[in-house]
C-alpha positions as CSV (number, residue, x, y, z in Angstrom):
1,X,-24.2,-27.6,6.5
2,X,-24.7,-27.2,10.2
3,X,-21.3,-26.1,10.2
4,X,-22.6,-23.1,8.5
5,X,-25.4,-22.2,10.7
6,X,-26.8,-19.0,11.5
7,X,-23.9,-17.1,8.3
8,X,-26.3,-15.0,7.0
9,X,-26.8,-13.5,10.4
10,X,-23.4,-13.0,11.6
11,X,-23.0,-11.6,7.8
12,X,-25.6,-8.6,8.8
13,X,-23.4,-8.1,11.9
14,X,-20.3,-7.6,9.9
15,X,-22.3,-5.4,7.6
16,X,-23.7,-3.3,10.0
17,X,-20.1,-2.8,11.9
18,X,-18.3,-2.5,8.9
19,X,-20.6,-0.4,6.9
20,X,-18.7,3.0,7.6
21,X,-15.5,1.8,5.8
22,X,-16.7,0.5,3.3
23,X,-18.9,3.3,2.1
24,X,-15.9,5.5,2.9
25,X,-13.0,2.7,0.5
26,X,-15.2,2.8,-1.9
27,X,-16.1,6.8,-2.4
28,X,-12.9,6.8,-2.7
29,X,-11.7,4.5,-5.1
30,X,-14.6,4.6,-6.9
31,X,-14.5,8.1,-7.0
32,X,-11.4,8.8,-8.3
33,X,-11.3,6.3,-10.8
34,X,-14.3,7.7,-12.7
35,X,-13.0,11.4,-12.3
36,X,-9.7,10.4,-13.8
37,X,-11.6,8.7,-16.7
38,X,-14.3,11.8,-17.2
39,X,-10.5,13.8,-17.2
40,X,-8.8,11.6,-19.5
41,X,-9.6,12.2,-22.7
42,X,-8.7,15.8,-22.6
43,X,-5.4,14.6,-21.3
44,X,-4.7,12.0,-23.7
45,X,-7.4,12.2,-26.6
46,X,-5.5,13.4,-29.5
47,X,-2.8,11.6,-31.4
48,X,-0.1,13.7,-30.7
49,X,-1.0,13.5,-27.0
50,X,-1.2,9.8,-27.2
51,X,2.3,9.7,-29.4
52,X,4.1,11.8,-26.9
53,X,3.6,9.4,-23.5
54,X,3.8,6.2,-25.6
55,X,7.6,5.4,-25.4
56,X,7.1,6.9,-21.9
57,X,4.6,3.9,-21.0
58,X,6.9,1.4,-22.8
59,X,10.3,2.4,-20.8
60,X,11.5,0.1,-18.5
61,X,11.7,2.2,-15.6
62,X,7.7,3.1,-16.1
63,X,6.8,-0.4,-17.2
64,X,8.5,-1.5,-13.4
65,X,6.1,0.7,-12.0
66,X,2.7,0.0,-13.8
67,X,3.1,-2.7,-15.7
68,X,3.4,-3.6,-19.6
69,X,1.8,-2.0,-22.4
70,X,0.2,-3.5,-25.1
71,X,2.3,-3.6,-28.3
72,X,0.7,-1.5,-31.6
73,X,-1.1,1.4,-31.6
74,X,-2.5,2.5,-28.5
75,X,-5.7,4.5,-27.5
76,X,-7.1,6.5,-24.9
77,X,-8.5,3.9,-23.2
78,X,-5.5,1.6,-23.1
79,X,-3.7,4.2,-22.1
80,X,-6.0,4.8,-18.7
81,X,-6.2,0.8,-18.1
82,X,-2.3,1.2,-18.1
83,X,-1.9,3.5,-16.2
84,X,-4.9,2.5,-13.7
85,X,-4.6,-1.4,-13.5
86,X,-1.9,-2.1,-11.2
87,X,-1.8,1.1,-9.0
88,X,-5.9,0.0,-7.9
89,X,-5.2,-3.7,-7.9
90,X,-3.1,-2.8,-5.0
91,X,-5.5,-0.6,-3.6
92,X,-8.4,-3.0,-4.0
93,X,-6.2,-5.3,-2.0
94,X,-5.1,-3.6,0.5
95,X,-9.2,-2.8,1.5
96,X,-9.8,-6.5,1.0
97,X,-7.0,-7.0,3.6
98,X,-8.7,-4.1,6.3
99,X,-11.5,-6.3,5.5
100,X,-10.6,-9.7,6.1
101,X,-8.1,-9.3,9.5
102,X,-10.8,-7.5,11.2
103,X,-14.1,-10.0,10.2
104,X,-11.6,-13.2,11.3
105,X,-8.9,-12.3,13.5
106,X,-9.4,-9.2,14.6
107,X,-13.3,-10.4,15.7
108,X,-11.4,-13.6,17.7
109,X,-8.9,-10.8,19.7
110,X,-11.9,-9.3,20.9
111,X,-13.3,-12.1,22.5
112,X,-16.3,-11.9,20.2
113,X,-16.3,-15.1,18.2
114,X,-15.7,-17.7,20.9
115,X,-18.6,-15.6,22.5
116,X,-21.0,-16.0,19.5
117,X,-19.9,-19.7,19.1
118,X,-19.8,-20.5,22.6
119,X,-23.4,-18.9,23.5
120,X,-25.2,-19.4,20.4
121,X,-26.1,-22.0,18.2
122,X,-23.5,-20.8,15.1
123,X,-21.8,-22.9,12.9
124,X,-18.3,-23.3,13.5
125,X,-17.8,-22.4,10.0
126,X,-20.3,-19.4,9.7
127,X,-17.5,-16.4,11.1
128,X,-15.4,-17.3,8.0
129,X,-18.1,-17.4,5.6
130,X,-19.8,-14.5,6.6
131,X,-16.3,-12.9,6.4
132,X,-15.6,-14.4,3.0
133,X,-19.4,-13.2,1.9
134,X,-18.7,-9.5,3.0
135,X,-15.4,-9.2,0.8
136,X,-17.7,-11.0,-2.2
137,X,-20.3,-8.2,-1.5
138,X,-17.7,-5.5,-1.3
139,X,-15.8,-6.1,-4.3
140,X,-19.0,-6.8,-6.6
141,X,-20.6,-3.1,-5.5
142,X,-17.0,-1.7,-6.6
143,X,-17.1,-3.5,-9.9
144,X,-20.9,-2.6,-10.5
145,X,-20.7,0.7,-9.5
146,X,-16.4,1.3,-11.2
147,X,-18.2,-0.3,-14.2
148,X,-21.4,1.9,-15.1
149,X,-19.5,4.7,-14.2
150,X,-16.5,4.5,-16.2
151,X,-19.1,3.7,-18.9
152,X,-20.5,6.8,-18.3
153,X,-16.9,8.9,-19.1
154,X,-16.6,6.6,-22.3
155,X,-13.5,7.2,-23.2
156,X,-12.0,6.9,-26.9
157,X,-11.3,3.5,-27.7
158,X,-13.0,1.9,-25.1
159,X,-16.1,-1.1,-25.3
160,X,-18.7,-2.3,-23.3
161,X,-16.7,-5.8,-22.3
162,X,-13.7,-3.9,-22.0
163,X,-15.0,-1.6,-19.6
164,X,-16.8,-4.6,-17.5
165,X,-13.7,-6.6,-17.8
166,X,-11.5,-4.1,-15.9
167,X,-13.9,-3.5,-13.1
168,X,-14.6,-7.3,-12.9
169,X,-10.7,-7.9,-13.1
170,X,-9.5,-5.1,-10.1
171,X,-12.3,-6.6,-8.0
172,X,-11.3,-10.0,-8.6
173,X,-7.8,-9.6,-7.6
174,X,-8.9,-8.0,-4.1
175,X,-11.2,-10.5,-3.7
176,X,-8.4,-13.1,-4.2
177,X,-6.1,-11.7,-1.9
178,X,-8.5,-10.9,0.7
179,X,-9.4,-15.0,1.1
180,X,-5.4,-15.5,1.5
181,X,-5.5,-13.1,4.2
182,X,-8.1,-15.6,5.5
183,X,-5.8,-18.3,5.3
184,X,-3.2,-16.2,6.9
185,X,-5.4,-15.5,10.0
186,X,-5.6,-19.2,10.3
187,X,-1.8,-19.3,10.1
188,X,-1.3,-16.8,13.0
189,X,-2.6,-15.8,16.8
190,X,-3.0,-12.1,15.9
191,X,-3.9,-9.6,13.4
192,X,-0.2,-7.7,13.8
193,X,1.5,-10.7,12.6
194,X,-1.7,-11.8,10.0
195,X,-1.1,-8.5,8.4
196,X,2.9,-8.9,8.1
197,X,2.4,-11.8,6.2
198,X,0.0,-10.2,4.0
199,X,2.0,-7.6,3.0
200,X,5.0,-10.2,3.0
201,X,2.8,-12.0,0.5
202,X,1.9,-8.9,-1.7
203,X,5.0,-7.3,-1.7
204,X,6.9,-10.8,-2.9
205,X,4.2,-10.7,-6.1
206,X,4.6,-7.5,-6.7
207,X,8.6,-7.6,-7.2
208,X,8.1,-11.1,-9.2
209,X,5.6,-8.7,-11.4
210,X,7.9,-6.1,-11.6
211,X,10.8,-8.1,-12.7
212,X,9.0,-10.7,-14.8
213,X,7.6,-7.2,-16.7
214,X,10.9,-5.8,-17.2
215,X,12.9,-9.0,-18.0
216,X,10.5,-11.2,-19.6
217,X,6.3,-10.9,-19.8
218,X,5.6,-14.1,-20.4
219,X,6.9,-14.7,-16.7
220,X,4.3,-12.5,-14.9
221,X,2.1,-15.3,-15.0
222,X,3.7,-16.8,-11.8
223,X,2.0,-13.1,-9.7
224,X,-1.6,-13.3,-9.3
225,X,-0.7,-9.5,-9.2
226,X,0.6,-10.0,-12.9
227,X,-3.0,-11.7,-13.6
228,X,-4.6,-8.4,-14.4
229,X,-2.4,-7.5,-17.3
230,X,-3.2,-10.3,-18.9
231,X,-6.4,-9.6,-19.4
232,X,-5.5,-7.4,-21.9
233,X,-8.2,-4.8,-21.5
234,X,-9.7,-2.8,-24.9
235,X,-7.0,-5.2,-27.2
236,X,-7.8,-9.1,-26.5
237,X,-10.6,-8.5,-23.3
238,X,-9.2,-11.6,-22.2
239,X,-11.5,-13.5,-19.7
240,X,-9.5,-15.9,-18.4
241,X,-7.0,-13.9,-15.7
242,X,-10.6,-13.5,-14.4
243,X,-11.7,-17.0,-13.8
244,X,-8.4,-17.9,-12.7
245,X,-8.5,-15.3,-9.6
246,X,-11.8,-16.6,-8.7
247,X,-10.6,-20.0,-8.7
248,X,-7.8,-18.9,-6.5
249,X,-10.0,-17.4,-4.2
250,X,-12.0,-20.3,-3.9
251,X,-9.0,-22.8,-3.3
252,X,-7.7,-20.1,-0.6
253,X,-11.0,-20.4,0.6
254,X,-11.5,-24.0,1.1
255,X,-7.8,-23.8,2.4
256,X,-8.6,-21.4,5.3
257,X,-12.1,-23.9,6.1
258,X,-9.3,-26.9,6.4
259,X,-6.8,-24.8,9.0
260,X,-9.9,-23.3,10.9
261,X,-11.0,-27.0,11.3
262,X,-7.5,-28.3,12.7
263,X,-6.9,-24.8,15.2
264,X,-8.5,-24.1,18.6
265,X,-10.5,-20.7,18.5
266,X,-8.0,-17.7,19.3
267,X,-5.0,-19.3,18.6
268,X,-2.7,-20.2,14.9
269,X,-1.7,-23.4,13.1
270,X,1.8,-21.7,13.9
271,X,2.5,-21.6,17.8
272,X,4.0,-18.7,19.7
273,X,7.5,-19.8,21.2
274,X,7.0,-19.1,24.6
275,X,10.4,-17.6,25.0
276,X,12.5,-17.7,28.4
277,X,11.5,-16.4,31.5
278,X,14.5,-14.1,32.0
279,X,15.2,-12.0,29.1
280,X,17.7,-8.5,29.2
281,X,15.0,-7.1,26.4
282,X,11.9,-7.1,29.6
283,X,14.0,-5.0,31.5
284,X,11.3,-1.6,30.5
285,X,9.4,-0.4,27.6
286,X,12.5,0.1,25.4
287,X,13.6,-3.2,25.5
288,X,10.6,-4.9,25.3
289,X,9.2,-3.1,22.5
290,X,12.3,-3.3,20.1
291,X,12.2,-7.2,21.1
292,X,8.9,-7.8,20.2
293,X,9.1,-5.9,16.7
294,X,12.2,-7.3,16.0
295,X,10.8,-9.4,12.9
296,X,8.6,-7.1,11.8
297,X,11.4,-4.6,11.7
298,X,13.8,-6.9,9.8
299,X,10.7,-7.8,7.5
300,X,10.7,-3.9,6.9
301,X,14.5,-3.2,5.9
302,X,15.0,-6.5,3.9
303,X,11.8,-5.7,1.8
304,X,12.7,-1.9,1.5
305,X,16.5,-2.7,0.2
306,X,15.1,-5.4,-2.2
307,X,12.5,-3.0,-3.8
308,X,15.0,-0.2,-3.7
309,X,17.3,-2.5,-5.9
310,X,14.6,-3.6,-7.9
311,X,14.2,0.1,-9.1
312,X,17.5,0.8,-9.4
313,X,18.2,-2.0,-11.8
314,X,16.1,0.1,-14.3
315,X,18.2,3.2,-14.4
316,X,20.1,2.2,-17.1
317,X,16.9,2.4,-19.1
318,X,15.4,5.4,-18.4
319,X,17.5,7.8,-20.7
320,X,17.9,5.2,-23.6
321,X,15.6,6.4,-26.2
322,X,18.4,9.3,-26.4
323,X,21.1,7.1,-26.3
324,X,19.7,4.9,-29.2
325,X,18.7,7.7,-31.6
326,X,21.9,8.9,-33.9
327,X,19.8,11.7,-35.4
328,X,19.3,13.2,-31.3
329,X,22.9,12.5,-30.9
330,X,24.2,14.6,-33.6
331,X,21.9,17.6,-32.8
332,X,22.4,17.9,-29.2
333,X,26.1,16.0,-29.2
334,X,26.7,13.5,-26.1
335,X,27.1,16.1,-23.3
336,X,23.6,17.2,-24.0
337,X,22.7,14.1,-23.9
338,X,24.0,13.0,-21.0
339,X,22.5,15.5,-19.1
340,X,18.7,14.6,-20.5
341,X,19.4,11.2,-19.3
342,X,20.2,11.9,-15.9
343,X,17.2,14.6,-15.8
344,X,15.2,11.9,-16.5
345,X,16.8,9.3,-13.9
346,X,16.9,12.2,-11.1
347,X,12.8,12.7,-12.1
348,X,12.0,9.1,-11.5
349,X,14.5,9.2,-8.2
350,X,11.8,12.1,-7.0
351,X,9.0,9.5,-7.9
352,X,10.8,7.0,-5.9
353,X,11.5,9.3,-2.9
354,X,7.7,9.6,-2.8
355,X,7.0,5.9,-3.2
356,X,9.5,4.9,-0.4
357,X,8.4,7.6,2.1
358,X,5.3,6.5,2.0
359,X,6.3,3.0,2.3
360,X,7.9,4.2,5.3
361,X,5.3,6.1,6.7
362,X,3.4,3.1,7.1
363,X,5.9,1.1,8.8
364,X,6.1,4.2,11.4
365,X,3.2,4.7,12.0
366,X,2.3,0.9,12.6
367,X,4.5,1.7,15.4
368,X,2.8,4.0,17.3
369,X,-0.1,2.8,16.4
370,X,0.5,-0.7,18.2
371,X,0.7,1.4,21.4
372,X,-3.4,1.5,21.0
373,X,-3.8,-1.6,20.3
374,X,-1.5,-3.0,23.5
375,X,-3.2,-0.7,25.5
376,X,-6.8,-2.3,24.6
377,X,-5.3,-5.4,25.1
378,X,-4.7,-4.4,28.7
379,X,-0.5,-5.3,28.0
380,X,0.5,-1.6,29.3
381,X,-1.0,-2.5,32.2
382,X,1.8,-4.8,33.2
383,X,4.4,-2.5,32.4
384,X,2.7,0.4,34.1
385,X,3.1,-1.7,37.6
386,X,6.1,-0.5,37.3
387,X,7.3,3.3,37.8
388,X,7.0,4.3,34.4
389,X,5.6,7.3,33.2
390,X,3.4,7.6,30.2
391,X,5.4,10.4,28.6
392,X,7.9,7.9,28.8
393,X,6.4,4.7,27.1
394,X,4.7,6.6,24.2
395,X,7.8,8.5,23.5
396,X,9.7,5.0,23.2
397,X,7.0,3.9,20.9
398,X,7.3,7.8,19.2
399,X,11.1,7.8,18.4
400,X,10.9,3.9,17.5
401,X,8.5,4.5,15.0
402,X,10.3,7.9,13.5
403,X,13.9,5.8,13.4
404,X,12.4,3.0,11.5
405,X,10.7,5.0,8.7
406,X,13.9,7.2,8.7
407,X,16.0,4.0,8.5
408,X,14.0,2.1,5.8
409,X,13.9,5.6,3.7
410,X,17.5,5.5,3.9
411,X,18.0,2.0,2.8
412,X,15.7,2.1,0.0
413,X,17.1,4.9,-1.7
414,X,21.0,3.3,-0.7
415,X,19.8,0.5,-2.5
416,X,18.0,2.4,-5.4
417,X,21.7,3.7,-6.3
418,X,23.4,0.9,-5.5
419,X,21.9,-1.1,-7.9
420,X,21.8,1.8,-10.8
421,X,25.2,3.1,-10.4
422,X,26.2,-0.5,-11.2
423,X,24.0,-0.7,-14.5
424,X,24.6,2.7,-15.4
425,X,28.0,4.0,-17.4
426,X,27.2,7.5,-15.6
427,X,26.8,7.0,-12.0
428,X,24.4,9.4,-10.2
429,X,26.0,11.1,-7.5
430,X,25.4,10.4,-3.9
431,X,24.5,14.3,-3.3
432,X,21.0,13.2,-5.1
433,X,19.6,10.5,-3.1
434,X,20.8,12.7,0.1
435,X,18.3,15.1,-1.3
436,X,15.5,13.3,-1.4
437,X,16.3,11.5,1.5
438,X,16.2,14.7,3.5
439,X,13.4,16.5,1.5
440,X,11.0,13.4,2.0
441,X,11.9,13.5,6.1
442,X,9.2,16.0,6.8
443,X,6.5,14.4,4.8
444,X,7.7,11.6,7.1
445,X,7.3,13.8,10.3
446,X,4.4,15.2,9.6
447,X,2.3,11.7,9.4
448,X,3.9,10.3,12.4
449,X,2.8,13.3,14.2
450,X,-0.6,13.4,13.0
451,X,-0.8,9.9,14.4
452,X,0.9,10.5,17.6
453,X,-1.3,14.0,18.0
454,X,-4.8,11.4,17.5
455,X,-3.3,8.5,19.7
456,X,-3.1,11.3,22.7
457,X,-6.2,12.7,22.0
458,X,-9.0,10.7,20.3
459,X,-7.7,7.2,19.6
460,X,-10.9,6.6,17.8
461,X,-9.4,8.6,15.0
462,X,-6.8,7.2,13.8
463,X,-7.5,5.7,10.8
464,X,-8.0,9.5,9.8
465,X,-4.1,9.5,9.3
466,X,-4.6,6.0,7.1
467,X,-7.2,8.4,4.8
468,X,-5.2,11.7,4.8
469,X,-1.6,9.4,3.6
470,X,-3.9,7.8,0.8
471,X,-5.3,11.2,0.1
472,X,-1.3,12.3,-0.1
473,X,-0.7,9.4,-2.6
474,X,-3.8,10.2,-4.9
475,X,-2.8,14.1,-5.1
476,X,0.5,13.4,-5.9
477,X,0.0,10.9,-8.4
478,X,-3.3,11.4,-10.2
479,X,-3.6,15.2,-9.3
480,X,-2.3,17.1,-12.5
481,X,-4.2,14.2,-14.2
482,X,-7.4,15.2,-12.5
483,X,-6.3,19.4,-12.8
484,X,-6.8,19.7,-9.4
485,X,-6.0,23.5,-8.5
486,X,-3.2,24.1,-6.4
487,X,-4.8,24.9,-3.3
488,X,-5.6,21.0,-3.3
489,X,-2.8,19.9,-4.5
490,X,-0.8,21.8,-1.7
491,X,-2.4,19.6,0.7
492,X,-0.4,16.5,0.0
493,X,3.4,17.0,2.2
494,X,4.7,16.0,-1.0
495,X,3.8,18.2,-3.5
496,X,6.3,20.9,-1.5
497,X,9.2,17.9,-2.6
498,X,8.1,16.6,-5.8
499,X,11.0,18.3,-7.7
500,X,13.7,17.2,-5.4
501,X,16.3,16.4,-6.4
502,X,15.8,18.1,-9.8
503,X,15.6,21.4,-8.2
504,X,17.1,22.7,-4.9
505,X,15.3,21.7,-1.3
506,X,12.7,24.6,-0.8
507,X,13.8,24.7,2.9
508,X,10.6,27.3,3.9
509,X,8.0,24.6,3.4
510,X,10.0,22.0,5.0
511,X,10.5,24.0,7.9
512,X,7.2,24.7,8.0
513,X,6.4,20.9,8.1
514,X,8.5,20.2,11.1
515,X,6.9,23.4,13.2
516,X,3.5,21.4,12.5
517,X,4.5,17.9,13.7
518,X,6.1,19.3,16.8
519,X,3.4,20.8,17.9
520,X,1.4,17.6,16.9
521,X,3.4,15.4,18.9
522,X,3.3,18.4,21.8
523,X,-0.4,18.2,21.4
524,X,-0.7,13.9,21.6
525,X,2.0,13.8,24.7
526,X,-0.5,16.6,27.0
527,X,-3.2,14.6,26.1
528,X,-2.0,11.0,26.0
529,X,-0.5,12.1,29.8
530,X,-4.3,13.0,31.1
531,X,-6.4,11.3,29.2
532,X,-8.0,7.1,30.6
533,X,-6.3,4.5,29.2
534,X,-8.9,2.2,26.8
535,X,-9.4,-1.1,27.6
């Protein structure tokens, strides 16, 4: 156990740093997931309501996105777990993951653990402990407090266990995840690279969840991610998905113990190939930067075009309760038809413009964000020896970023109708997907900026970009189901392109976008030119 020594202490130090986010994570998730339960029943409380999004839930394209739906009659509550589960296991886990990277890796970049271990008589064990206590004590105040108050909106149909199961179950799943990402940051030198295999991991379960849902359920097994539908919340209240994710946490766990024991402090079971001495790519900033996000960028467009063709492969899908009803056929006849169907496959493209652009926006803005990080690290400091201007280097880092999420936009939506015009007997036009594309390029420009605007500024701010693109995600999504007025719901970028490509580009708001980010990106080049460089 002296391996453990002195846990409970570096524990309260993570606690105490730490406390800010996750006060702030769990407002958030909490809070929205209660106020879209208190709202539900007045959404979906009546048969007829209930009747009407049924076969919606149960299309492929919708079942892709959220997950399957129990078979039989459904209820207001099975109808919120639905919608809910999947969209806050990914949420859950992506918190557990801010978690995780900084209380291991991101702690051993700053010099702080081989400080603690070296100076003080701590286990060798205790940093991952502690770090593995703090996601435990995170995920069980979001279950406790997700669980009393979705008992509080009681909605129709729902039970006590039912109500403690999904709480238990979305916290599990984070909790699971976030030990893997402790195993990852024994894998890796660095929290960039820990977090690309992260979301490498979770993106990889989430497409085995998606396709195992649309082809075959009984598949989704083989995705943790798939683990929470199994527990068949308000119809079975199946236990077992639960124990099964702690017991995966637990093996990651003892996993992450055996790498930390065979790994020298601040460094990876994988080494870093030293590389050559002379290279063309650290010839300047441009160079260098494009070199060293190389994998990280091919990461991005590989993982963009494979969930873009993923989607796409459920086009066919969308439109066929019309196709399979004779009675809606002779009414309307087969042009009328037709056009229903590709309403409804131009509607979900909009969903998908959304999905991808924000997808995007993250990649970009990772971008510009590493400038910060290097720049902390003291790596700048090597290229500034030579003349380069700073205007310069964060306007390399600037239009790096804005190409990529442009770039892996693009290529999602390419893919999206590459793979459903090959399904479909109807086609969709090109024309579409250059719609969204271009309405979504804003939205785009607008985050970037934001970011660029903060990193010239106040670094220290940042992660206000990381809260207003969830905010974005939450208004667009949940917002009608919360009756949010329109004042809020104008503050997401993309409720000014939610119809696209349904309806015509509203060009005034766009415009109106890109007048913003330039002067945000006006506003971070002044002040990123005057202002001390961190270290």
């Amino acid at each position: 156990m002296e391996q453990y020594t002195q846990t409970l202490t570096l524990l309260k130090a993570n606690l105490k740093r730490d406390w800010i986010k996750i006060t702030a994570w769990l407002i958030v998730l909490v809070g929205v997931f209660v106020a879209v339960a208190a709202k539900f029943d007045g959404i979906y409380g009546t048969t007829k309501q209930i009747g009407a999004i049924s076969s919606t839930l149960r299309s492929k394209a919708m079942v892709a996105l959220i997950g399957s739906v129990p078979d039989g009659h459904l209820t207001t509550a099975i109808i919120f777990t639905s919608e809910m589960a999947v969209f806050w296991g990914l949420f859950i886990i992506i918190f557990n993951y801010s978690l995780a990277v900084g209380s291991s890796r991101g702690q051993e970049e700053s010099g702080l653990t081989e400080m603690v271990l070296g100076g003080h008589p701590v286990g060798r064990l205790a940093p991952l402990m502690a770090a593995a206590l703090e996601l435990l004590i995170a995920n069980g105040l979001f279950a406790l407090i997700t669980g009393a108050g979705t008992m509080i909106a009681n909605l129709p149909g729902s039970d006590i266990n039912g109500t403690w199961l999904s709480a238990v179950a979305i916290a599990a799943v984070g909790w699971a995840f976030g030990m893997i990402a402790l195993v990852f940051s024994q894998l890796v030198a660095d929290s960039h690279n820990v977090s690309m295999y992260n979301y490498a991991f979770l993106g990889i379960v989430y497409l085995i969840r998606m396709m195992t849902d649309v082809s075959n359920p009984d598949y989704t097994w083989i995705s943790p991610l798939g683990w929470l539908e199994k527990t068949e919340i308000y119809t079975n209240n199946n236990w077992w998905p639960v124990v099964v994710l702690a017991a995966l946490g637990v093996v990651a766990f003892f996993g992450a113990v055996a790498l930390n024991a065979n790994r020298d402090i601040d460094a990876g079971i994988i080494h870093v190939n030293p590389g050559s001495r002379r290279s063309r790519f650290l010839r300047g900033p441009a160079t260098l930067l494009v070199w060293n996000q190389k994998s990280l960028t091919i990461f991005w467009v590989v993982g963009m075009a494979v969930l873009g063709a993923s989607y796409g492969s459920v086009f066919d899908s969308i439109g066929k309760i019309f196709n399979t009803s004779p009675t809606i056929q002779k009414v309307l006849g087969q042009t009328a038809v037709r056009h229903i169907e590709q309403s409804q496959v131009l509607s979900f493209i909009g969903l998908l413009g959304i999905i991808f652009s924000l997808l995007a926006v993250i990649a970009g803005v990772m971008i510009v964000n590493r400038l910060v990080t290097e720049e902390r690290r003291r790596y700048l400091q090597m290229v500034m020896t030579k003349p380069q201007g700073r205007t310069y280097i964060l306007a390399v880092y600037v239009v790096f970023g804005l190409i990529l999420a442009a770039g892996l936009l693009f290529v999602a939506l390419i893919s999206a109708m590459g793979a459903g015009n090959v399904v479909m007997k109807h086609p969709i036009a090109f024309k579409y997907f250059w719609q969204t594309f271009v309405a979504n390029l804003p939205a785009i420009a607008v985050f970037m900026a934001l970011m660029v605007g903060l990193v010239g500024v106040y670094p220290r701010l940042r992660s206000l970009v990381w809260a207003y693109l969830g905010i974005s995600f939450l208004i667009s999504y949940f917002g009608n189901l919360m009756d949010l007025s329109k004042s809020v719901l104008k503050i997401s970028p993309y409720y000014w392109t939610k119809k696209v490509p349904i309806e015509s580009i509203n060009t005034t708001p766009l415009i109106w976008m890109m007048v913003i980010a330039a002067v945000l990106i006006v506003i971070g080049f002044v002040g990123y030119k005057n202002r001390d460089l961190e270290s």
